[in-house]
C-alpha positions as CSV (number, residue, x, y, z in Angstrom):
1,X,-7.6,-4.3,-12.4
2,X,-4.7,-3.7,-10.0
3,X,-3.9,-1.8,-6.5
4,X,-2.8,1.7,-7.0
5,X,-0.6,3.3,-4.0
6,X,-0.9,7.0,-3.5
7,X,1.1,8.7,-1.0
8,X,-0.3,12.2,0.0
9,X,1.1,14.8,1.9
10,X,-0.7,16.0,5.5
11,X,-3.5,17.7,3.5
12,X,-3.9,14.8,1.1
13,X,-2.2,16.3,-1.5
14,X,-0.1,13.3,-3.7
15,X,4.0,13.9,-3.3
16,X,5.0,11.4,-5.1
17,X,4.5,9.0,-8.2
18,X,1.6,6.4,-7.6
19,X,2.8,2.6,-7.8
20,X,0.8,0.1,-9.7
21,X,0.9,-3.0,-8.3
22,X,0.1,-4.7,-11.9
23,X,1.5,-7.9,-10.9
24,X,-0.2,-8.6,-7.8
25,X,2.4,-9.3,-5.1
26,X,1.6,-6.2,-3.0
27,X,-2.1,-7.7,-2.8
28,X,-0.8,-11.2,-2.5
29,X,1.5,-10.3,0.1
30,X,-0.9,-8.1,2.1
31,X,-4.2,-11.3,2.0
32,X,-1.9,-14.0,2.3
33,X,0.2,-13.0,5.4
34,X,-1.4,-13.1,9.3
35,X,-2.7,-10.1,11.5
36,X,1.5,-9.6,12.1
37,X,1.5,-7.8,9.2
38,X,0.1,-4.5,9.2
39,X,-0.8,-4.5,5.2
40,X,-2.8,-7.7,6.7
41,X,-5.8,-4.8,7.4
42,X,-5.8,-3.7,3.3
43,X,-9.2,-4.4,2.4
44,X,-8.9,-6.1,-1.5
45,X,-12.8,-4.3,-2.0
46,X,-12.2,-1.3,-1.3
47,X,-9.7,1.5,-0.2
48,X,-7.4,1.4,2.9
49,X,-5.3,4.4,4.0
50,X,-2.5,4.2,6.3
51,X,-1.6,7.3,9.1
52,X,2.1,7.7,10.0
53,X,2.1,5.5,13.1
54,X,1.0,3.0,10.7
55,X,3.5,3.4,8.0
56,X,5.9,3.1,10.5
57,X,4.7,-0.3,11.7
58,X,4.7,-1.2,7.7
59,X,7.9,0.2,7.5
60,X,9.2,-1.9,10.7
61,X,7.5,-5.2,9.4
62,X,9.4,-4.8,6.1
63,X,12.5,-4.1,7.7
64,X,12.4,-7.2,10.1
65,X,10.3,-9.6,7.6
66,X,11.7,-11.0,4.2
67,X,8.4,-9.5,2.6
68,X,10.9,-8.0,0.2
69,X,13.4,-10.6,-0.4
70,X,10.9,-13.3,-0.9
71,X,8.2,-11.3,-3.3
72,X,11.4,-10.4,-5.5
73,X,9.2,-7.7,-6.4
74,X,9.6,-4.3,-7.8
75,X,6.6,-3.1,-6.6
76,X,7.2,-4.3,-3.0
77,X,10.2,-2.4,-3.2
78,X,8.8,0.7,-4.6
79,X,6.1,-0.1,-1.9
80,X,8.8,0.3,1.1
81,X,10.4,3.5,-1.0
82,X,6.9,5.4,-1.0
83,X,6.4,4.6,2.5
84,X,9.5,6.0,3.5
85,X,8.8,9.1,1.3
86,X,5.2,9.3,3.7
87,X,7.0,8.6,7.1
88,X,9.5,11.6,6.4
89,X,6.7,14.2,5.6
90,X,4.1,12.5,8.0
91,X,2.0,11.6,5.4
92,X,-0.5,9.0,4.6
93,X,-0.2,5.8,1.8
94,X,-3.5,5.2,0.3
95,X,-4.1,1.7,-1.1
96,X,-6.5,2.8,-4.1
97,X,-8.8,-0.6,-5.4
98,X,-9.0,0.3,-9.4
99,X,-11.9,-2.8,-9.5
100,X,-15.0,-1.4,-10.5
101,X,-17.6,-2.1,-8.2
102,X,-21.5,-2.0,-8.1
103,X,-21.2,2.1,-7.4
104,X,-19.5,2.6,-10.9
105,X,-22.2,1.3,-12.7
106,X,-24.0,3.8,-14.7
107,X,-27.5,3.4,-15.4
C-alpha cells in the first residue's frame, strides 16, 4: 500500500494528477526527519491535509533543505511540483493513506 497525494482546489475539487508515492521516500522522508520539517506532522495511519500557509512552509523547507537532492526521488520531486501547483491556486495537498485499516473491513 502506498501514500497518494491529491491536490484540490479551494472547494476540494482535485486540479491536478495524484502522485503515488510507490516507493516510499515521500513517507520515509516525512517519519524520518525532525519537527523542522513540516511533512514531519503526516500521520503514516491516516490522512493529513495541508492549507496554503502550510504548503508554503513545505515549499520553503524543500527549497532550503536537500530533501530533494538526497531522496533522488521522482516522487519527491513531483511532490514539490504539486505543491507548487496548490500554493498558486491556494489550494490544499492531501496525503491520502491507501492502507486498509480496521474501518474497511466488511463484515
Amino acid at each position: 500500500m502506498t501514500l497518494s497525494i491529491i491536490v484540490e482546489n479551494r472547494l476540494h475539487k482535485p486540479i491536478a494528477d495524484p502522485i503515488s508515492d510507490a516507493s516510499g521516500a515521500i513517507e520515509r522522508m516525512c517519519s524520518e526527519s525532525g519537527p523542522e520539517n513540516p511533512l514531519y506532522g503526516v500521520d503514516p495511519a491516516s490522512d493529513t491535509m495541508f492549507n496554503e500557509y502550510q504548503i508554503n512552509a513545505i515549499l520553503d523547507y524543500l527549497d532550503a533543505s536537500d530533501a530533494i537532492a538526497e531522496s533522488n526521488s521522482e516522487a519527491v520531486q513531483a511532490l514539490q511540483q504539486v505543491a507548487q501547483i496548490a500554493a498558486r491556486r491556494g489550494g490544499y495537498l492531501w496525503f491520502r493513506n491507501d492502507r486498509p485499516s480496521e474501518h474497511d473491513a466488511v463484515d
